[in-house]
C-alpha positions in Angstrom: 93.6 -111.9 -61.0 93.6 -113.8 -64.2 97.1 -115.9 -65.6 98.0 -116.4 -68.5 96.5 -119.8 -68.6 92.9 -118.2 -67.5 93.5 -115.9 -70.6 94.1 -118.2 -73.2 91.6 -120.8 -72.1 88.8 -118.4 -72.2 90.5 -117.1 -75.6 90.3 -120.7 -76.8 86.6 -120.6 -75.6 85.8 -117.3 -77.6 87.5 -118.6 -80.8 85.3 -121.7 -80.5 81.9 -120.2 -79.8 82.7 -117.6 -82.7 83.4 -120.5 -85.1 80.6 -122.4 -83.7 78.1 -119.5 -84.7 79.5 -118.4 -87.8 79.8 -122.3 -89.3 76.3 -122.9 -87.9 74.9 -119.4 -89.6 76.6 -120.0 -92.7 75.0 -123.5 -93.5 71.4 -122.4 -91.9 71.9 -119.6 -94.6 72.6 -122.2 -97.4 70.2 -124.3 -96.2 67.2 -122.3 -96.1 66.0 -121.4 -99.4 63.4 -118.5 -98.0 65.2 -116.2 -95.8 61.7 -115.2 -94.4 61.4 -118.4 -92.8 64.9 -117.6 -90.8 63.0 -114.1 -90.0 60.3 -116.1 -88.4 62.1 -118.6 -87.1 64.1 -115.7 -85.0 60.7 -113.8 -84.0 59.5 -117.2 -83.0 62.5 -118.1 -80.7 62.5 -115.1 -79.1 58.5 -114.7 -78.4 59.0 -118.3 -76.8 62.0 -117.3 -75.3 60.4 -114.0 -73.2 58.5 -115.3 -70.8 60.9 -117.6 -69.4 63.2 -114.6 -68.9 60.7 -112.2 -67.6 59.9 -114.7 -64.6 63.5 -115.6 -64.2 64.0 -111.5 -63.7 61.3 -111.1 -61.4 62.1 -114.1 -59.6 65.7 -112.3 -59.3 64.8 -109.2 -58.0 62.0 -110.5 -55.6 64.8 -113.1 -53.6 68.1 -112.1 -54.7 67.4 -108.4 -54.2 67.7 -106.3 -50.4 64.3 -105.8 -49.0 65.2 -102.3 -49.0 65.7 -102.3 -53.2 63.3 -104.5 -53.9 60.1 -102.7 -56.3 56.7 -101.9 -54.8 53.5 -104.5 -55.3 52.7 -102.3 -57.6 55.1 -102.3 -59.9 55.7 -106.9 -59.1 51.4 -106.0 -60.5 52.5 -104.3 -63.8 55.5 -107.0 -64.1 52.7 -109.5 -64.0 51.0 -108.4 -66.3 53.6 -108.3 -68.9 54.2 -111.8 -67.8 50.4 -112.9 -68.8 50.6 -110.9 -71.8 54.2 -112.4 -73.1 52.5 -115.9 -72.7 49.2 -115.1 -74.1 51.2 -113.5 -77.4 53.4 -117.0 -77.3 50.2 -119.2 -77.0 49.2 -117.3 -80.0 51.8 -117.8 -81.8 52.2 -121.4 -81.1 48.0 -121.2 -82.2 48.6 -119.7 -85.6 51.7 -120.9 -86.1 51.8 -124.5 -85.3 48.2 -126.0 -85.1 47.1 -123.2 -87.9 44.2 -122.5 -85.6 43.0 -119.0 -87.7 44.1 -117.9 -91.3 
């Protein structure tokens, strides 16, 4: 069980992340003077982002997971997969997007 000094700290905390992220969106919305660019910025994060989480998730239910509930080679095959294809789309990205490799 919580007290009332574990409630108000993690209050505290929640009021501090919340200013943290409005303050921060706020000046990148008055800094950036093409809201596109924020558009791609989040696209670009997130396509970066996914295949770091995909292999942490299978990592997590092949050794944190009973035997008994883990998923069949089949479907670890088709998780994969998705893996190879999440860091094939970020390589692209990073290709058209950073080194301007095509267009």
């Amino acid at each position: 069980m919580i007290g009332k000094k574990g409630i108000s700290e993690l209050s505290r905390f929640r009021v501090i992340y919340t200013l943290v992220i409005v303050s921060g969106g706020l000046l990148l919305a008055t800094i950036v003077q093409k809201p596109v660019f924020l558009v791609i910025l989040a696209v670009s994060a997130g396509f970066i982002a996914y295949p770091v989480i995909y292999i942490l998730n299978i990592w997590a239910v092949t050794k944190l997971v009973d035997k008994e509930f883990r998923p069949s080679r089949s479907s670890l095959a088709v998780a994969y997969a998705g893996v190879v294809y999440s860091l094939v789309g970020a390589v692209m990205l990073l290709l058209v997007r950073v080194l301007k490799v095509w267009g």
